[in-house]
N, C-alpha and C positions, 0 to 999 in steps of 0.2 A: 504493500500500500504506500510508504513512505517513496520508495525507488520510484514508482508509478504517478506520486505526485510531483517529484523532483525533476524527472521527465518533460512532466509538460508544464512544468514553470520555467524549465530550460529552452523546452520549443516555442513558449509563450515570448518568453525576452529575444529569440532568437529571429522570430515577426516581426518585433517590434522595432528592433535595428535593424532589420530590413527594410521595412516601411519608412524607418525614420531616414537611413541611408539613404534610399530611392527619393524620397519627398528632396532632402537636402542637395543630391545628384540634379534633379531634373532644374530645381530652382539655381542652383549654381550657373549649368548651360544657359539657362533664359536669360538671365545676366547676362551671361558672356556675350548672346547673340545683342543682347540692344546694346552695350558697347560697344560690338563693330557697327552696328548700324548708325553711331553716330558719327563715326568718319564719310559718312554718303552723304552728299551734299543736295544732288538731283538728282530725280526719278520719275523720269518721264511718263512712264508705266504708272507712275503710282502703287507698282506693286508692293514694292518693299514697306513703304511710309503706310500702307494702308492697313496691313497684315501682319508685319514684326512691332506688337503690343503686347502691352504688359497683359498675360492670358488671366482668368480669372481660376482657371487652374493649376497649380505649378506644379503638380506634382506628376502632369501628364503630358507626353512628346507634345514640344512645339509644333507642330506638324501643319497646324494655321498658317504657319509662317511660309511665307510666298518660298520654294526653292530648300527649303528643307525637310530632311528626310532621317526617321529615326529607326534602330532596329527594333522588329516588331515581338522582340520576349525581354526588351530591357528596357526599352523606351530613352534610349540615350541617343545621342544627334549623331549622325553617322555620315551624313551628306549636306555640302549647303554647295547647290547649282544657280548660278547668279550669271548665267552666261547671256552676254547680247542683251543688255536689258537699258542700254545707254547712260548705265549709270556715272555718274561723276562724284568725285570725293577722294580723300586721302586718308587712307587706311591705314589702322595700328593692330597690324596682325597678330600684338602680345593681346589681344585681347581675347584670341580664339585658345589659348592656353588648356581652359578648366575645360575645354573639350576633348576629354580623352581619350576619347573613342572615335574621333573622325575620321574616316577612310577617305572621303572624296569632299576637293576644296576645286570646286572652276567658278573663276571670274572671269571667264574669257571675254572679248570685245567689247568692254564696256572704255570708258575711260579715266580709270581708277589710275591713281599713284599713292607712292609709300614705299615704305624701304622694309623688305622682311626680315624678321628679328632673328638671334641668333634659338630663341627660346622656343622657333618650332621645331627643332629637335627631338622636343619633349613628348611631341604626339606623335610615341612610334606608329601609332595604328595607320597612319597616314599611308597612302596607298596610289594616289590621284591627284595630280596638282597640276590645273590649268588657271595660268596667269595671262596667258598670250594676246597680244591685241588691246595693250594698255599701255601707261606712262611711268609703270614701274620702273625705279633706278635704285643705284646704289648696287653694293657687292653681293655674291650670293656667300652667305653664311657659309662657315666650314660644316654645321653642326647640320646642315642639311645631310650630309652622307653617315649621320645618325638613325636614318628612316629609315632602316632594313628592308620595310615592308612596301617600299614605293617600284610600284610597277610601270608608271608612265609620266614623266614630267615636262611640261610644256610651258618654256618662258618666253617665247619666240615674238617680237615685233614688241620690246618696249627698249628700255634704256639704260640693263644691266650693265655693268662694267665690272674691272677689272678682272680676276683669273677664276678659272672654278678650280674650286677647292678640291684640294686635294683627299683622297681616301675610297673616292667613286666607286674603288672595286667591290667596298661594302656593301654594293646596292647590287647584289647579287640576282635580287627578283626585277630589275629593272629591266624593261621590254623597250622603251620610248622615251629620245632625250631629244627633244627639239630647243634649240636655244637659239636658232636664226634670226637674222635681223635684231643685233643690240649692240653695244660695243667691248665683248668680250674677246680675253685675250690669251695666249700663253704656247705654248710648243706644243705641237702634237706629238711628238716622240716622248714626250713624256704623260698625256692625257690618252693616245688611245692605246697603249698596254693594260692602262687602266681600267678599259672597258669589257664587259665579259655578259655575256649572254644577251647583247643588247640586239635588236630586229630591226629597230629604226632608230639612224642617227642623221642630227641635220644639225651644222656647225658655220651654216651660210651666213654671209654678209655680216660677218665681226672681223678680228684683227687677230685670228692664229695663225702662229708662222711655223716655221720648222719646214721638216723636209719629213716626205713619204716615205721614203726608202728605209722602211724597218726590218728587222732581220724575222725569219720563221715567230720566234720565242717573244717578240714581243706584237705580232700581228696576230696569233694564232687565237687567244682568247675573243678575239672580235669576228675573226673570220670564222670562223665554227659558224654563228646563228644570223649575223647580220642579212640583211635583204637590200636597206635601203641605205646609203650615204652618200650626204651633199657637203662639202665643205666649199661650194662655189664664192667669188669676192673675198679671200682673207688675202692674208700677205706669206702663202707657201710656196716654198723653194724646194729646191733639190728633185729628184728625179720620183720616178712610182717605184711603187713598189717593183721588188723582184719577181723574177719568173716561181721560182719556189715558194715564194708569200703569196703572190697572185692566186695560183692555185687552189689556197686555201678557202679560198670565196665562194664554193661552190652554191651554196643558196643567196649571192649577190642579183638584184633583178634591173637596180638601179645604181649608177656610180657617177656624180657629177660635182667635176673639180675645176670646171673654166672659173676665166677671169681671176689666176692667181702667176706666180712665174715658175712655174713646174718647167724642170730643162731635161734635156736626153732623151731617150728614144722608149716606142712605146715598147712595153714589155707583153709578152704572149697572153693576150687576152683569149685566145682558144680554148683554156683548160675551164671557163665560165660556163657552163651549160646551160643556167637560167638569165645570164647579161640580156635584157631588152633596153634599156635609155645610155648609152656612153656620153655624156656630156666633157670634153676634154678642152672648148674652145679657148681662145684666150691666153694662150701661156706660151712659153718659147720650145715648145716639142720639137722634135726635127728628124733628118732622117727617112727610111722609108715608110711608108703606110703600110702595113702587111694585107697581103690579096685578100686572107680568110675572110676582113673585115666584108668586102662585098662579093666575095662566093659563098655567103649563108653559110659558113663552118658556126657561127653565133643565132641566136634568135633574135638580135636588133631591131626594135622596129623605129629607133631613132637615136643618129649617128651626129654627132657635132665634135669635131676639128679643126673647125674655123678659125682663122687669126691665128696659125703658128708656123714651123719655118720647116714645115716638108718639106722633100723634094723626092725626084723620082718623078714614075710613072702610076696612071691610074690603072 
């Protein structure tokens, strides 16, 4: 009798921090959400202004809230989708902190600025981060390659600067790094060893230099799964890769490195079996053109060489 009452004064109190937890979890995120909401200045939509209110229940998903999204056996914020919405404001993304649970952050195309903190680090849950098509600036934190769990990150067309941080290789589940169009900077001989199971990478129109020509051991972690990369407009030199690195690309569909000064001669693009876009225009290439390119040895369905210093016959 006494063990039997003990019991359920234990599962009693054990409800009740549960309940209380929960009540205090959901109220803390609601916070969190009208803090960032006061970095939005306009909202043409009216969505956001109309919807992110203080709820008259706190103890249950915000889900009123125009663009968020909770999981549905804990009720904690899991998504906030704010894409295209024309928003303008400058944003203090320490304030998305006490969400500890967010998988997916897109503000894409609105035009937002603000500088990201070194403190989202903190939300490993993170998984999803589209910024793209705003006036974001400033560095990107080291502490971002804290995020184990981030499978897709897109900063592309705002006004990041300086180098990414070093540690990349930690983002092991990372599928998608878009960072085109900003003014990022740094060597590629030393960022893409770095890279490892990535599928889509795009490094267009910033200011990375370096030379291609990496050996087997430090191309090989990228060549494995990549499909797509652009490093078109930076400032790289030196030659491509080798005939023995090339090779490794076998699932490459697209590779486009015009408008930078890539010099020497083109290396055995043959051993590509899924190559269809070669983009090479722009650069000081020279040399002969190899026939395979137009006897269909490749599945190419579009070829640019433009602007460089062949010679030979076609």
């Amino acid at each position: 009798m006494t063990l039997t009452l003990s019991l359920l004064l234990t599962l009693s109190l054990l409800l009740i921090f549960h309940h209380y937890h929960h009540v205090s979890a959901s109220y803390d995120e609601i916070r969190s959400l009208l803090e960032f909401k006061k970095g939005i200045k306009s909202d043409p939509s009216n969505r956001i202004f109309s919807t992110w209110v203080f709820p008259s229940n706190t103890s249950a998903c915000p889900d009123a809230f125009h663009g968020v999204a909770c999981d549905p056996f804990t009720s904690s914020v899991v998504a906030i989708a704010l894409d295209r919405l024309g928003l303008v404001g400058d944003l203090k993304f320490s304030t998305l902190i006490p969400l500890k649970f967010l998988q997916n952050l897109t503000l894409a195309g609105n035009s937002l600025s603000g500088r990201l903190v070194p403190t989202l680090g903190v939300i490993s849950s993170l998984q999803v981060i589209d910024l793209s098509g705003n006036q974001f600036y400033g560095p990107i934190p080291a502490r971002l390659t804290d995020l184990w769990a981030l499978h897709y990150v897109n900063f592309s067309n705002n006004n990041f600067s300086g180098t990414f941080p070093e540690g990349i290789r930690n983002l092991q589940q990372l599928k998608v790094l878009d960072l085109h169009s900003n003014q990022l900077q740094g060597d590629v001989r030393q960022l893409i060893p770095e890279l490892r199971n990535l599928e889509y990478l795009d490094l267009s129109g910033n200011k990375f230099f370096g030379s291609m020509d990496l050996s087997v051991e430090n191309v090989s972690s990228l060549a494995n799964t990549v499909q797509y990369v652009n490093m078109r407009g930076n400032d790289l030199g030196g030659s491509l890769w080798g005939t023995d690195a090339m090779k490794l690309f076998r699932n490459l569909r697209v590779l486009d490195l015009g408008d930078n000064g890539i010099v020497g001669e083109l290396p055995d693009f043959g051993q590509l079996p899924n190559l269809q876009v070669l983009k090479l225009g722009s650069n000081r290439l020279s040399g002969l053109v190899p026939g395979g390119f137009l006897q269909g040895e490749l599945p190419l369905v579009e070829l640019d060489l433009s602007g460089n210093e062949f010679s030979g016959e076609i």
